[in-house]
Backbone as CSV, one residue per row, in Angstrom:
resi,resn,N_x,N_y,N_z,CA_x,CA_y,CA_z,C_x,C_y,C_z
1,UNK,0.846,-1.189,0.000,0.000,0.000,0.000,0.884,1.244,0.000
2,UNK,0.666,2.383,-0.900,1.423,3.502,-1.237,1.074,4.400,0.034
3,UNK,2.345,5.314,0.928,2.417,6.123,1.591,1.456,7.039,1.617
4,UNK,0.642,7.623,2.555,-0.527,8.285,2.600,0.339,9.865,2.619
5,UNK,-0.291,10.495,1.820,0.197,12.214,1.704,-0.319,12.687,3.001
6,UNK,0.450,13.046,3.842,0.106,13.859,4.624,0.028,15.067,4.765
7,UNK,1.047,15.537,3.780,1.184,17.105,3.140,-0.051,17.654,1.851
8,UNK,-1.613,17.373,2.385,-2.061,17.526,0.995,-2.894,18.850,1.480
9,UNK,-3.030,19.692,0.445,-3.365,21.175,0.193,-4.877,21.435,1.096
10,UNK,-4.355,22.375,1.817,-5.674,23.329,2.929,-6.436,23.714,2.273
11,UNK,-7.715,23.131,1.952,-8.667,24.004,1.376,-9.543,24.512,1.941
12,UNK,-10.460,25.411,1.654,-11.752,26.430,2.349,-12.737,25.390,2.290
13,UNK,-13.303,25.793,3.837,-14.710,24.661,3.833,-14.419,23.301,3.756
14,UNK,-13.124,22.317,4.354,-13.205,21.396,4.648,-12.703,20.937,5.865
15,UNK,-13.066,19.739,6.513,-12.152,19.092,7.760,-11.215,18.878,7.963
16,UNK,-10.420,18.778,8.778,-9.295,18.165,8.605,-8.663,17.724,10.176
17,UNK,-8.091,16.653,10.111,-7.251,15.698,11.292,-6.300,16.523,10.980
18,UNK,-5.963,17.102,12.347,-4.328,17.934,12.021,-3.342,17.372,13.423
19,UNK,-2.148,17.230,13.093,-1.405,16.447,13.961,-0.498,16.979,13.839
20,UNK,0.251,16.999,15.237,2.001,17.169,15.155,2.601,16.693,16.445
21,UNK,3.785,16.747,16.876,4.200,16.092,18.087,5.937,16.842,17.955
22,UNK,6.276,16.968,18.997,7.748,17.219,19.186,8.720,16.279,18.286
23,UNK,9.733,16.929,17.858,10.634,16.899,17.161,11.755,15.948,17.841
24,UNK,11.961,14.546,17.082,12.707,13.595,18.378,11.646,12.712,19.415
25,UNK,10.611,13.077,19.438,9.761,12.945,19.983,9.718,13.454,21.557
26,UNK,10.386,14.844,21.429,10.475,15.457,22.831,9.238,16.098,23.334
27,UNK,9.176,16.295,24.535,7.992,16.693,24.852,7.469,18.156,24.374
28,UNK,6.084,18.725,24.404,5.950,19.970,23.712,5.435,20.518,24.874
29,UNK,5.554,20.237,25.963,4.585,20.860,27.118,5.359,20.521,28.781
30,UNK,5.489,21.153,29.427,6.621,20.977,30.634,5.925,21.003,31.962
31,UNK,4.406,22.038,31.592,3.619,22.572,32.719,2.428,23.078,32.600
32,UNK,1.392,23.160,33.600,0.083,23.891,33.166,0.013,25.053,32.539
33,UNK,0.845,25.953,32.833,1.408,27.048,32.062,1.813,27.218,30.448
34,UNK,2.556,26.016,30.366,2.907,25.770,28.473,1.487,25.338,28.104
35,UNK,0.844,24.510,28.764,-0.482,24.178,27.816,-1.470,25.821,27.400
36,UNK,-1.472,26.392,28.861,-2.653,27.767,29.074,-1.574,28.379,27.492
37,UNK,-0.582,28.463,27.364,0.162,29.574,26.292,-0.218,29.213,24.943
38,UNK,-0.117,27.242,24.524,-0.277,26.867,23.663,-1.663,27.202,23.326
39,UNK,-2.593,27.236,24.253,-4.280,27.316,23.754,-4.288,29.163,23.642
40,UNK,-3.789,30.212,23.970,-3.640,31.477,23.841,-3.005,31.633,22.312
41,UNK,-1.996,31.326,22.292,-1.245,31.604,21.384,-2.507,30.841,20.030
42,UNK,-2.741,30.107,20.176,-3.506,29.062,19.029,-4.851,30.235,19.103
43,UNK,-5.192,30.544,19.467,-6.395,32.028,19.412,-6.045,33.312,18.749
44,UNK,-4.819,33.471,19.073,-4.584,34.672,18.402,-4.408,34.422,17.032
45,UNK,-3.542,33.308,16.604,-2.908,32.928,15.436,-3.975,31.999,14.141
46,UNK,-4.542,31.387,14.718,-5.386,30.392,13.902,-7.177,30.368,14.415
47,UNK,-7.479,30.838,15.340,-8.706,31.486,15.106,-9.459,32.067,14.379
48,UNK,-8.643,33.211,13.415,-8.955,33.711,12.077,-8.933,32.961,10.874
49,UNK,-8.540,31.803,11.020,-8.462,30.776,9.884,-9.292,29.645,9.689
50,UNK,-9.727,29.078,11.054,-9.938,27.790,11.246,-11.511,28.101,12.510
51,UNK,-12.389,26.836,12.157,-12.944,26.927,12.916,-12.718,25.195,14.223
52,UNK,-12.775,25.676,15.376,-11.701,23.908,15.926,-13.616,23.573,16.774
53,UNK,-13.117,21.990,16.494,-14.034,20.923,16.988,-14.054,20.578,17.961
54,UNK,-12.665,20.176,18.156,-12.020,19.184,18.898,-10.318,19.517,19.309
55,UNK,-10.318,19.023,20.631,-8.452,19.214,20.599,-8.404,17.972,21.384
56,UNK,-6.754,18.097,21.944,-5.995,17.281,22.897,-4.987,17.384,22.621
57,UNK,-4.465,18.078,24.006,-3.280,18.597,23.807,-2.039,17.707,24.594
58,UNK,-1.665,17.246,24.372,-1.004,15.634,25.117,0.833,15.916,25.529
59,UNK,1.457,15.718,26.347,2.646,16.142,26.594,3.626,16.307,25.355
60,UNK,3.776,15.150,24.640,4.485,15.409,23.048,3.948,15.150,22.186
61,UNK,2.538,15.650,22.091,1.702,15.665,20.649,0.706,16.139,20.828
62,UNK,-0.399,16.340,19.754,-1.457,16.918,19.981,-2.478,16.680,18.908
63,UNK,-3.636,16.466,19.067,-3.997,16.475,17.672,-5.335,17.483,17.844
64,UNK,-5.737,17.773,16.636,-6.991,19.235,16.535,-7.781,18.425,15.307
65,UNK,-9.263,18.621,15.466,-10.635,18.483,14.190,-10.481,20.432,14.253
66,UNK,-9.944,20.105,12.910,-10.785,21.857,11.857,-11.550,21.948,11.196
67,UNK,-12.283,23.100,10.514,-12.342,23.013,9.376,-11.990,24.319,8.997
68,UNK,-11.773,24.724,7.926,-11.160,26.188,7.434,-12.049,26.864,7.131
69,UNK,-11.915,28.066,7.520,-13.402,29.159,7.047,-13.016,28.890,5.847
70,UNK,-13.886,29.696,5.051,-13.914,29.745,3.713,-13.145,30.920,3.449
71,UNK,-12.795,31.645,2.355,-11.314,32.082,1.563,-12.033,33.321,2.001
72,UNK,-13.224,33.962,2.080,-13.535,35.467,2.181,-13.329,35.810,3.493
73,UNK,-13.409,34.749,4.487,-13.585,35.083,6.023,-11.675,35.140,6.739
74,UNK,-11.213,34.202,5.679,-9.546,33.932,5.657,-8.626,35.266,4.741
75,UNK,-8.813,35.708,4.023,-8.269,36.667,3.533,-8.559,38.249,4.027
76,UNK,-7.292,39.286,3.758,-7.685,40.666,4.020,-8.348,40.971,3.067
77,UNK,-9.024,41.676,3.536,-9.688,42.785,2.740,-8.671,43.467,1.296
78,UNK,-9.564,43.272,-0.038,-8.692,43.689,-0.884,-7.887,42.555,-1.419
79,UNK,-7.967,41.366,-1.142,-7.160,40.645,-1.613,-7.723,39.202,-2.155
80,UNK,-7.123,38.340,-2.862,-8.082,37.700,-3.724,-7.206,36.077,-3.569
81,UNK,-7.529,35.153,-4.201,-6.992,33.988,-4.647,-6.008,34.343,-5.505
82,UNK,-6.262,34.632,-6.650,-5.529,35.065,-7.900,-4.051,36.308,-7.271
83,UNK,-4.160,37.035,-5.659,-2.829,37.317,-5.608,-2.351,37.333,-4.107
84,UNK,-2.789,36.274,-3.686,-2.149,35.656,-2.261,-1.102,34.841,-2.913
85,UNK,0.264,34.679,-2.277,1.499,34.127,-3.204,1.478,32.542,-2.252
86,UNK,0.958,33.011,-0.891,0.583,31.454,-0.085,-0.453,31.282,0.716
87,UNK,-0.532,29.749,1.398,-1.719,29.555,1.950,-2.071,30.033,3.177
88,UNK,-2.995,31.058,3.415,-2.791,31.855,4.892,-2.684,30.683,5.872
89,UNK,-3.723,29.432,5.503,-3.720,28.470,6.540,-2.548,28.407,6.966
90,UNK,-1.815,27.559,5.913,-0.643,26.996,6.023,0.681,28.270,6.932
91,UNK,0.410,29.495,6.644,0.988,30.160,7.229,0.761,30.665,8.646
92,UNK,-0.973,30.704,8.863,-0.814,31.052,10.363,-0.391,29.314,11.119
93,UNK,-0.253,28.696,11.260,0.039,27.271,11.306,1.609,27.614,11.611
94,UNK,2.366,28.057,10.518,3.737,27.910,10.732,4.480,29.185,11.617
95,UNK,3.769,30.158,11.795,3.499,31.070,12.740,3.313,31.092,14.139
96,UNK,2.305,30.342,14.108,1.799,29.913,15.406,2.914,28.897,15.998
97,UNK,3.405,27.930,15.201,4.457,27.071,15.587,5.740,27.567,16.174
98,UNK,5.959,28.824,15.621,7.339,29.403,15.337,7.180,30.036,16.808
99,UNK,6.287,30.486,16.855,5.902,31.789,18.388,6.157,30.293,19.624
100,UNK,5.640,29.648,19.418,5.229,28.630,20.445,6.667,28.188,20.777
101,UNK,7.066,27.982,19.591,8.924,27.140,19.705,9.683,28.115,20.471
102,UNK,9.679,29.498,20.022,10.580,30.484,20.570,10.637,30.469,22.081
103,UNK,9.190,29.870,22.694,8.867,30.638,24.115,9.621,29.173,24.818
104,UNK,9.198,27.620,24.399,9.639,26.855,24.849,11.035,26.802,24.944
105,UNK,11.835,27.141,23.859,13.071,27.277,23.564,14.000,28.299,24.814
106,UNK,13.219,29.233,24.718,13.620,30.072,26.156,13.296,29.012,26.900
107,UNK,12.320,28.837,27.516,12.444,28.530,28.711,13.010,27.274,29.143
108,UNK,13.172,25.774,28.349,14.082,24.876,28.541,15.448,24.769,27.761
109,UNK,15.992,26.269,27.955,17.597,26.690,27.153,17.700,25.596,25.975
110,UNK,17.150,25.461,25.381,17.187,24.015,24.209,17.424,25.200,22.816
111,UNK,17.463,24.683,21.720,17.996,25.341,20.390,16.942,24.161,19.705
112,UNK,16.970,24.986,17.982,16.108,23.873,17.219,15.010,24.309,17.039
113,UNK,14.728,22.902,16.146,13.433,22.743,15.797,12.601,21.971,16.626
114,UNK,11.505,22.620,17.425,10.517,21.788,18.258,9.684,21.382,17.755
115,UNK,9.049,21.839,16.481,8.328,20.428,16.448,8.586,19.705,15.257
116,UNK,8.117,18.502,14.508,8.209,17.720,13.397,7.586,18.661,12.443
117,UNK,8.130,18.581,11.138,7.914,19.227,10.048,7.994,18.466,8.657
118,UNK,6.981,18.443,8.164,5.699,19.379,7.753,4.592,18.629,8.692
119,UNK,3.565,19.868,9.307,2.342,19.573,10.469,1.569,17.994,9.487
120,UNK,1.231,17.181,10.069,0.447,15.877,9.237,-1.443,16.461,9.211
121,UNK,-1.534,16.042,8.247,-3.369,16.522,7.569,-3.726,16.166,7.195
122,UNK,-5.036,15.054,7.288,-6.011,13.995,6.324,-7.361,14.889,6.502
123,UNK,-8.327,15.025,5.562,-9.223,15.292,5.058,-9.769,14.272,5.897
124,UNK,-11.346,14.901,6.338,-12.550,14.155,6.949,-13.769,14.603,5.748
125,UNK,-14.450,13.670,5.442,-15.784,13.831,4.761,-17.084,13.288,5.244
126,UNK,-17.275,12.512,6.411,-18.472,12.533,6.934,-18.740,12.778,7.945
127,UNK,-20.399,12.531,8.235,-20.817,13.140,9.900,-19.728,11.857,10.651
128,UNK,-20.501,10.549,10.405,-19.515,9.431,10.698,-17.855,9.228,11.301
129,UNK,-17.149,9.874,10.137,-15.989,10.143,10.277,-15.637,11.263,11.614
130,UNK,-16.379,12.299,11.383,-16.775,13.162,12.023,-16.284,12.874,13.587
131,UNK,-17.811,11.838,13.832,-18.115,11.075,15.329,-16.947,10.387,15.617
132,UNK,-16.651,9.603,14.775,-15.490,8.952,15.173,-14.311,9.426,15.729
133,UNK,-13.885,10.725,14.989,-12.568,11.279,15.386,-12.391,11.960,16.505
134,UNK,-13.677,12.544,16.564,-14.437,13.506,17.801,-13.402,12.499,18.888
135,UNK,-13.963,11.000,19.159,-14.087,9.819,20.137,-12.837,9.905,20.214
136,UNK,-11.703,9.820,19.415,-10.754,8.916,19.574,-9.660,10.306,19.979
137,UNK,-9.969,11.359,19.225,-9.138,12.576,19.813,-9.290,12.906,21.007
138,UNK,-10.604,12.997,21.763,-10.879,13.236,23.360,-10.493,11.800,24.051
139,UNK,-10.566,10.132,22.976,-9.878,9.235,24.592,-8.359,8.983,24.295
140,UNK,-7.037,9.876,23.106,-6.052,9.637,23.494,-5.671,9.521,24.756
141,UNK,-5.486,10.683,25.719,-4.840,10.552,26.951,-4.863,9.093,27.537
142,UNK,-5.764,8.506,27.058,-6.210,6.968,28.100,-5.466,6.282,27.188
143,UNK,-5.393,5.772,26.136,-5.039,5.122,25.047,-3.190,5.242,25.492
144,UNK,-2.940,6.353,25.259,-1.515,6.602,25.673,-1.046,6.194,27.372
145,UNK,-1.725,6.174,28.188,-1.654,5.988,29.435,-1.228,6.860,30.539
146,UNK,-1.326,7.653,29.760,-1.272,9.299,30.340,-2.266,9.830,31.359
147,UNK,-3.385,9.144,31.540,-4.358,8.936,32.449,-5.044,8.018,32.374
148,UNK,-5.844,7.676,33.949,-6.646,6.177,33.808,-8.549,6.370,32.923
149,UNK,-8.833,8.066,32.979,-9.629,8.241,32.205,-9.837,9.700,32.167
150,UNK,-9.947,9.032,30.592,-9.599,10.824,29.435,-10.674,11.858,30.051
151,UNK,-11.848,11.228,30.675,-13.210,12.462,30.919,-12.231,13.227,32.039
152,UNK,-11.326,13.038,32.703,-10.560,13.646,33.509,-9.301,14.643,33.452
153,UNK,-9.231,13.935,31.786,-8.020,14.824,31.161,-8.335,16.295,31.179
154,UNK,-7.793,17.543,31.528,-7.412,19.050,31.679,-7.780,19.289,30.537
155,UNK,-6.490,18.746,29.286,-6.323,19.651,27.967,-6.790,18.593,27.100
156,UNK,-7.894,18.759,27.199,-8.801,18.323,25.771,-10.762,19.033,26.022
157,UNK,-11.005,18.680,24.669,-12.195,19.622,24.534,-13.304,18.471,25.314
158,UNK,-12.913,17.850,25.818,-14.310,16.419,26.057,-15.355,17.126,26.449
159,UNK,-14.723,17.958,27.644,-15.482,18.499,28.955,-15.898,19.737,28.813
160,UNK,-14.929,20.769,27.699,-15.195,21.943,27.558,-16.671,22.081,26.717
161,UNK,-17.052,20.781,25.683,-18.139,20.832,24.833,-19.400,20.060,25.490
162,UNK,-19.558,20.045,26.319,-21.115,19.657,27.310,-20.706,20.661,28.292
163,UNK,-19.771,21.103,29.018,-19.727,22.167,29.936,-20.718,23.534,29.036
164,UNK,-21.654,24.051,30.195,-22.557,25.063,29.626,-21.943,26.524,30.162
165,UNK,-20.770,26.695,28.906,-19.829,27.949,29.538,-19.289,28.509,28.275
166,UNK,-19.408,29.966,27.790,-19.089,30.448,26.506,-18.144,29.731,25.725
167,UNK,-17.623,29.307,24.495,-16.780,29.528,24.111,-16.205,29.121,22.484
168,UNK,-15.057,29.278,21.823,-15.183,29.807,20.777,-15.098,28.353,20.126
169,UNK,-15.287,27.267,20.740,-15.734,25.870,20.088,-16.710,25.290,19.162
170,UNK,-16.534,24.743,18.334,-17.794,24.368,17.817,-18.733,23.723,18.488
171,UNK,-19.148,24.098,19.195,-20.007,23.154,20.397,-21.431,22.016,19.789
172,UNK,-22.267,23.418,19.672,-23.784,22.987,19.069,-23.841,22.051,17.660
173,UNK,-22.263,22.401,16.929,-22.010,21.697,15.887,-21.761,20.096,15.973
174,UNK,-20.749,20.144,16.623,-20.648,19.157,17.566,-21.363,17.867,18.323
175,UNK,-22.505,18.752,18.757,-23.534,17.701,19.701,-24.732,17.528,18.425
176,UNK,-24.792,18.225,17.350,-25.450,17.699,16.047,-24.756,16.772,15.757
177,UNK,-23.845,16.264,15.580,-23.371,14.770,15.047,-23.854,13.765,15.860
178,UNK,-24.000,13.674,17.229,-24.285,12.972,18.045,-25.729,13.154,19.154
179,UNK,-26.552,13.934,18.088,-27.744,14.326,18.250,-28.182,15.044,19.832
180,UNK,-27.635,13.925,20.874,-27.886,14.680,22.123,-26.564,14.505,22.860
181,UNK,-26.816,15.016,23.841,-25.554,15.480,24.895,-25.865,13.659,25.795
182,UNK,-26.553,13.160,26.054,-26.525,11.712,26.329,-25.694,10.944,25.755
183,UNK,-26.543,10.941,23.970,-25.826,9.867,23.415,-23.870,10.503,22.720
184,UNK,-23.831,11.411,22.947,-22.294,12.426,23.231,-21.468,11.544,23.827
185,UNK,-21.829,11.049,25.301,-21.655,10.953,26.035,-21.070,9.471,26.281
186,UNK,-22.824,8.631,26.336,-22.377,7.086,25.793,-21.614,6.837,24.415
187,UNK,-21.322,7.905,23.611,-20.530,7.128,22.491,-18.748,7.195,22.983
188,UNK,-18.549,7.763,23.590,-17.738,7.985,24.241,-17.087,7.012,25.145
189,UNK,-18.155,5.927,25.486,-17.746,4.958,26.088,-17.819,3.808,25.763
190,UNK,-17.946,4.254,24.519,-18.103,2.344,23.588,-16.819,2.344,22.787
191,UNK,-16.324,1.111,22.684,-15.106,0.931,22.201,-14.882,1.051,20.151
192,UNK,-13.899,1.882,19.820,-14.319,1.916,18.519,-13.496,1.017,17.562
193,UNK,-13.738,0.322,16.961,-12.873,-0.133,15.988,-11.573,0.057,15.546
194,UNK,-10.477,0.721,15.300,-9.226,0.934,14.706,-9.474,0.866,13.476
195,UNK,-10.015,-0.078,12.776,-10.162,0.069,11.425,-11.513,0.654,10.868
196,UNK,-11.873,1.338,11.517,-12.957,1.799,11.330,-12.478,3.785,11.300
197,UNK,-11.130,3.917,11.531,-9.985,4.877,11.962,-9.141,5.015,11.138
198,UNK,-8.987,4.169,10.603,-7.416,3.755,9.633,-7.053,5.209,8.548
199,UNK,-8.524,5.402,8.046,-8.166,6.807,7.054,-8.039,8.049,7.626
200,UNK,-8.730,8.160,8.966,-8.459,9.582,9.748,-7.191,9.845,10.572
201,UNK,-6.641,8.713,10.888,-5.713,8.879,11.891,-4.247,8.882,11.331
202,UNK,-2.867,9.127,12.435,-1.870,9.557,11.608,-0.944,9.051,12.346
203,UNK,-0.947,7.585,12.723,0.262,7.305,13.294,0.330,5.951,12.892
């Protein structure tokens, strides 16, 4: 079976599994503090680009459900397809990376590149797919053994998307795939297939 592109082109108005993890496989996160910066910094930088589903933000990796606004809501004013020279996605992305590296870099005197390069990206096309990824991105922490259960995990969206508290998540979008905040809930605790995963996931 031929190598799956992981480098394939950001387009407007679609999903996407986005992944990355430390470089070496070092850690990307030291303290409650690096996570609070990573979710700040990811607001300022890719908020204007992306609308997020889903996170989990895991000591040396992380993975995010997007989807990309569409090109009018992503571009300045005055400016078109025909004379953007690159992909804003792709650029607030490498931006956001760059800010994030600098601060870690200070603070554990380290040099380099922190994270793996180029970020990994598979396209999602159904509600299905959707549900699924939702599941498996909120129960890494458990999967990895990083905790005995993910509903407990800090840095992931599990809790932030049934918690009834503002915020700039796709929430309501969200609990439409999985119709109610119940069955949200129980799907969450049923075991999912792997191969039922195989095209969304990136490891």
């Amino acid at each position: 079976m031929p190598a799956r592109n992981f480098r394939i082109p950001i387009e407007p108005g679609k999903f996407y599994h986005i992944w990355n993890r430390g470089n070496n496989r070092e850690n990307l996160f030291y303290s409650s503090h690096n996570y609070e910066y990573f979710i700040r910094l990811y607001a300022g930088y890719l908020d204007p680009v992306v609308e997020t589903y889903a996170f989990c933000l895991l000591p040396n990796h992380f993975h995010l459900l997007v989807r990309i606004k569409s090109f009018l809501e992503v571009s300045p004013a005055g400016e078109t397809s025909n004379t953007r020279k690159s992909n804003p996605v792709s650029l607030a992305f490498q931006r956001f990376f760059t800010a994030y590296s600098q601060a870690i870099n200070i603070q554990e005197r380290r040099t380099g590149s922190l994270f793996e390069k180029p970020f990994k990206r598979l396209e999602i096309s159904s509600t299905r797919q959707l549900a699924n990824l939702v599941h498996y991105i909120h129960t890494n922490p458990q999967k990895h053994g990083i905790i005995d259960d993910f509903r407990q995990y800090p840095w992931s969206s599990y809790n932030r998307i049934i918690r009834d508290r503002p915020s700039k998540l796709k929430k309501e979008e969200v609990m439409n795939w999985f119709s109610t905040k119940e069955n949200y809930v129980n799907y969450h605790s049923r075991t999912i297939d792997l191969d039922e995963l195989k095209d969304m996931i990136i490891e």
